[in-house]
C-alpha positions in Angstrom: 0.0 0.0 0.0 1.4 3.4 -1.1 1.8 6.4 1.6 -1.2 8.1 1.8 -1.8 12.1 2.6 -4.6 13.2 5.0 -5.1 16.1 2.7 -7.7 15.7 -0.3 -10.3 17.1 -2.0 -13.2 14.9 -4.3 -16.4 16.0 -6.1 -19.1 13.8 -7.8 -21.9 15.3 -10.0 -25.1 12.6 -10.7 -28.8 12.6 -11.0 -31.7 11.8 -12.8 -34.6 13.1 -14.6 -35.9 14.6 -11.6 -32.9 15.9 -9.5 -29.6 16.4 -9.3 -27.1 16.3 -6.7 -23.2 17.2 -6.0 -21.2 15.4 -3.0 -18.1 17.4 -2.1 -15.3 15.6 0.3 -12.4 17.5 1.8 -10.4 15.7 3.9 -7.8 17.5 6.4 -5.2 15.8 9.5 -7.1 14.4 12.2 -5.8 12.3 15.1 -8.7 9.9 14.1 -11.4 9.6 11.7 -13.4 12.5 12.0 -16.5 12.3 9.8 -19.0 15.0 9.4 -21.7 14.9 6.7 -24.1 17.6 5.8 -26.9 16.8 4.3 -30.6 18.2 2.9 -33.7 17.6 4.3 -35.4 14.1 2.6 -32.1 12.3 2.4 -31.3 11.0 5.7 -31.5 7.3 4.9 -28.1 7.8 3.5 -26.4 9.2 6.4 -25.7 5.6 7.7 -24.6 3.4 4.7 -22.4 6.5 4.1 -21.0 6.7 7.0 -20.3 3.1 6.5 -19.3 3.3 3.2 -16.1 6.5 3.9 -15.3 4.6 7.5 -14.1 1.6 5.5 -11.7 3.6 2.7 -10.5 6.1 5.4 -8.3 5.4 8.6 -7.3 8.8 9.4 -8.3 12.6 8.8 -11.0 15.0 9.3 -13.5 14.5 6.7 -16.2 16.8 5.9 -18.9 15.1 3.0 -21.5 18.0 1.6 -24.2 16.8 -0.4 -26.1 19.3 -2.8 -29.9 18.3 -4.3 -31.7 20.5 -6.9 -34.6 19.7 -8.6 -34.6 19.4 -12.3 -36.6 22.6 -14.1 -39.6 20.8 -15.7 -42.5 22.1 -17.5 -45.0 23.8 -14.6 -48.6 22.4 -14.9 -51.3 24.8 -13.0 -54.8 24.1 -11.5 -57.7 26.2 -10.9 -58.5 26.3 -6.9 -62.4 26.3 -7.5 -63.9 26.9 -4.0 -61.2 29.7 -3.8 -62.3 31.0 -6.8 -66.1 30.4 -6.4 -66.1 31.9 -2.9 -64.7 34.6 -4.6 -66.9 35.2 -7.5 -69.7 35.0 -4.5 -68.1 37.9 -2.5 -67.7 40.0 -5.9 -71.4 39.7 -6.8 -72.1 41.2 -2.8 -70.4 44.1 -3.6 -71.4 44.9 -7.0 -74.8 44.8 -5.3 -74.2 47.7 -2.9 -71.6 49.7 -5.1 -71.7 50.9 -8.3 -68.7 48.5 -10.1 -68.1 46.1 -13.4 -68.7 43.1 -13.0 -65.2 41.0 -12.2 -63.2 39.8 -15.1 -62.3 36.0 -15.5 -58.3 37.2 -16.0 -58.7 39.5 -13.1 -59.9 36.6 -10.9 -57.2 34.0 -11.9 -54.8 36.6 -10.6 -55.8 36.6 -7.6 -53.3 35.0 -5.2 -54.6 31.1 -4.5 -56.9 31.1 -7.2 -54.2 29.3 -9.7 -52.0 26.8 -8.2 -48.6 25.0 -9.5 -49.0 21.5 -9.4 -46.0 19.7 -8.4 -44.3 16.6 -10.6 -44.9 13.5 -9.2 -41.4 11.9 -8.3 -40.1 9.6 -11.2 -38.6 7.1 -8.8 -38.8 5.3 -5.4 -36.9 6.5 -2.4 -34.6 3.5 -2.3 -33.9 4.2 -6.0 -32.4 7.4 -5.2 -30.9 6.1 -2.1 -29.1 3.5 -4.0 -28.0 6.2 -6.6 -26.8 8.5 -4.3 -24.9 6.4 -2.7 -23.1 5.3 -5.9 -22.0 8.6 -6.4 -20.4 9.1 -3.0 -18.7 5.6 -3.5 -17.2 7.1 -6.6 -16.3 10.0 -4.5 -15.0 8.3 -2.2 -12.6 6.7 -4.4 -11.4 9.7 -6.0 -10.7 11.1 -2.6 -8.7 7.8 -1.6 -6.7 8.8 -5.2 -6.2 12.4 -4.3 -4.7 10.8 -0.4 -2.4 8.4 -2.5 -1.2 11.4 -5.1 -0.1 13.4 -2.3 1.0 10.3 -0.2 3.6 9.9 -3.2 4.8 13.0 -2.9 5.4 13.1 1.0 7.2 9.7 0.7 9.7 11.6 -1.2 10.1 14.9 0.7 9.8 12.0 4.0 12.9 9.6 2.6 15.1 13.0 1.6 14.6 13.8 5.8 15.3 10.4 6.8 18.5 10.2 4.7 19.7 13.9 6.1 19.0 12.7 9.6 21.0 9.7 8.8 23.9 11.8 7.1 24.0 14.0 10.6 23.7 11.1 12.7 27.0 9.6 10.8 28.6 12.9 11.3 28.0 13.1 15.0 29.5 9.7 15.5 32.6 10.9 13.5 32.5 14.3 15.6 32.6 12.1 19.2 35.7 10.9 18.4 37.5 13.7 17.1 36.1 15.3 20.3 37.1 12.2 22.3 41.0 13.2 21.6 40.9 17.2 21.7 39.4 16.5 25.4 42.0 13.6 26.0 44.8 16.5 25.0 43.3 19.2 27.2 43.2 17.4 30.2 46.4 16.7 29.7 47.3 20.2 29.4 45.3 20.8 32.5 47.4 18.0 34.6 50.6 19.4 33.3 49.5 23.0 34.4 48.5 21.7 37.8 52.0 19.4 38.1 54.3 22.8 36.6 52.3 24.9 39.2 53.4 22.3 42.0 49.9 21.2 43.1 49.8 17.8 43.5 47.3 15.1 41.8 46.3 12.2 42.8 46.3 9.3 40.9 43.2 8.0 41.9 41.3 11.5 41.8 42.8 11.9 37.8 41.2 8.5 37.2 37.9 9.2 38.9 38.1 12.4 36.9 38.5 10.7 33.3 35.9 8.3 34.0 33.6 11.0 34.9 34.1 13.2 31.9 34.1 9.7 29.9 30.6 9.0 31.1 28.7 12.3 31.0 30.1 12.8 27.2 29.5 9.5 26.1 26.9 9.5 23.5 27.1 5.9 21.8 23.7 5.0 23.0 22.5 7.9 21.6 24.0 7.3 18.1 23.1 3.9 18.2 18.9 4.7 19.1 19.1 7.2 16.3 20.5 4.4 13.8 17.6 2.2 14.6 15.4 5.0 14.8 15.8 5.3 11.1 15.6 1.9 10.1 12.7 1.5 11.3 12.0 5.0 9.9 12.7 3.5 6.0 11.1 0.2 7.1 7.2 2.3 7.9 8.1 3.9 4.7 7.9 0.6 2.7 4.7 -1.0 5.3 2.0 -2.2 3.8 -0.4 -0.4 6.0 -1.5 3.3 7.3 1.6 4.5 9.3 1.1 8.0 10.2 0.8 7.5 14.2 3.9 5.4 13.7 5.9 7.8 11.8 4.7 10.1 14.7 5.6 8.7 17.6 9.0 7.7 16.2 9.5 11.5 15.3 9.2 12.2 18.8 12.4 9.6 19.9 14.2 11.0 17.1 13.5 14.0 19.1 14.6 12.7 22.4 17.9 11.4 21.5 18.8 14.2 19.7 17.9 16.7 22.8 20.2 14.6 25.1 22.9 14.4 22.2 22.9 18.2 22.3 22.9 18.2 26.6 26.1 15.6 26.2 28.0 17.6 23.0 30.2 19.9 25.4 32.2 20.9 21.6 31.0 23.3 18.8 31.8 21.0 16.1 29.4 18.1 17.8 26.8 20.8 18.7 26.4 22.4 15.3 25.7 19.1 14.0 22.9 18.1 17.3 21.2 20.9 16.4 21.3 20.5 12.6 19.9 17.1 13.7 17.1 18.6 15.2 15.9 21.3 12.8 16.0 18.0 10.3 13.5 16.2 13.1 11.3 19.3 13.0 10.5 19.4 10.1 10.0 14.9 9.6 7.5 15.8 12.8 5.9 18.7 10.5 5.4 16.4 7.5 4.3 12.9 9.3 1.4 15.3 10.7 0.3 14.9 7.7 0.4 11.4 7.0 -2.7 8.6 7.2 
């Protein structure tokens, strides 16, 4: 299964003699699926099966599903509403009695409000007809949406794999950088012993090793280098998984994270610091892109 994007957008047009209809799906990041469908009055049996239908192509993201009905313009048929217009004609004869008036014209009449009324088209199909329709459309939707995910999926596996392969080129570089380190502080302690032994102050053996050993722990960063090696194996090996691995990706941005902070605590040398924090402007932004990720 190719990487797949949170981000998408999908729109499917249908209908039939009667109606027409638009779904629209936008999908953002979500720490879950996050479905939210809008839609028009008469069309609620299709809230569940869709529901249904976008909870088993999507994993992850916030995804908001419009749906748009219009009725088709059709040729407008007209009745006459007769008691309207016979009650009416009644009242007009009353006052023609007592006034001095024309008699009312037929044309006047049927302009009266009420007197002439649309009739409505009888629907062409069943409910469950449209239902079943409608729900076509959104699968098609749906599946344009999943391509959209993918397309941009493709892309972030590429910007993702450049990031893993810079962390792993500063990674290499810090382990190179220990060593060299490693010998400048082996040469300045012993420039620190000989300027303690020239100014007469005596040192013990003992208290020199204890010192060494000391400096040799709290620099030490082997564990470090070794957890950020894994870290991105495992990093290429989601890459290539045959499954949604955006929490994944996310959680193991956030040990990249860690072991690079401590890195940074233990450098103690500019050399080995510029390269920690290199490190972790490259982690920022893998955290900023896996955000993204299904």
């Amino acid at each position: 299964m190719p990487l797949s994007s949170m981000t998408g957008f999908a729109r499917q047009q249908g209908g039939n003699e009667a109606q027409s209809w638009t779904w629209e799906l936008r999908s953002v990041n979500g720490r879950g699926l996050d479905l939210r469908l809008r839609l028009p009055p008469g069309t609620e049996g299709v809230e569940a099966p869709a529901r249904a239908l976008l909870s088993k192509q999507l994993r992850r993201g916030s995804v908001t599903c419009n749906l748009q009905v219009a009725t088709v313009a059709q040729g407008v048929s007209y009745r006459i509403n007769r008691p309207l217009l016979a009650e009416l004609a009644a009242l007009a004869s009353e006052v023609a009695a007592d006034v001095e008036a024309a008699p009312p014209r037929l044309d006047g009449l049927l302009a009266l409000r009420g007197v002439l009324e649309p009739v409505e088209p009888e629907p062409s199909q069943d409910r469950e007809a449209v239902e079943r329709a409608l729900l076509a459309d959104l699968q098609q939707a749906a599946d344009s949406l999943v391509a959209a995910r993918r397309a941009e999926g493709d892309r972030l596996t590429v910007v993702l794999g450049e990031l893993i392969d810079r962390i792993e080129e500063l990674v290499t570089a810090a382990a190179a950088a220990a060593v060299q380190r490693q010998a400048r502080q082996r040469d300045r302690l012993r420039e620190q012993v000989s300027q303690l032994l020239d100014a007469g102050t005596p040192v013990p053996e003992e208290r020199l090793a204890q010192e060494l050993a000391m400096l040799a722990v709290k620099a030490d960063i082997a564990e470090e280098i070794d957890r950020l090696k894994a870290h991105v194996a495992q990093a290429r090996g989601h890459l290539a998984a045959d499954a949604p691995v955006g929490r994944e990706l996310d959680f193991l941005a956030q040990e990249f994270n860690r072991e690079a902070n401590t890195l940074c605590s233990k450098a103690n040398d500019l050399d080995l610091t510029r390269i920690g924090l290199d490190l972790k402007l490259a982690i920022d932004r893998l955290r900023e892109q896996v955000q993204n990720v299904e």
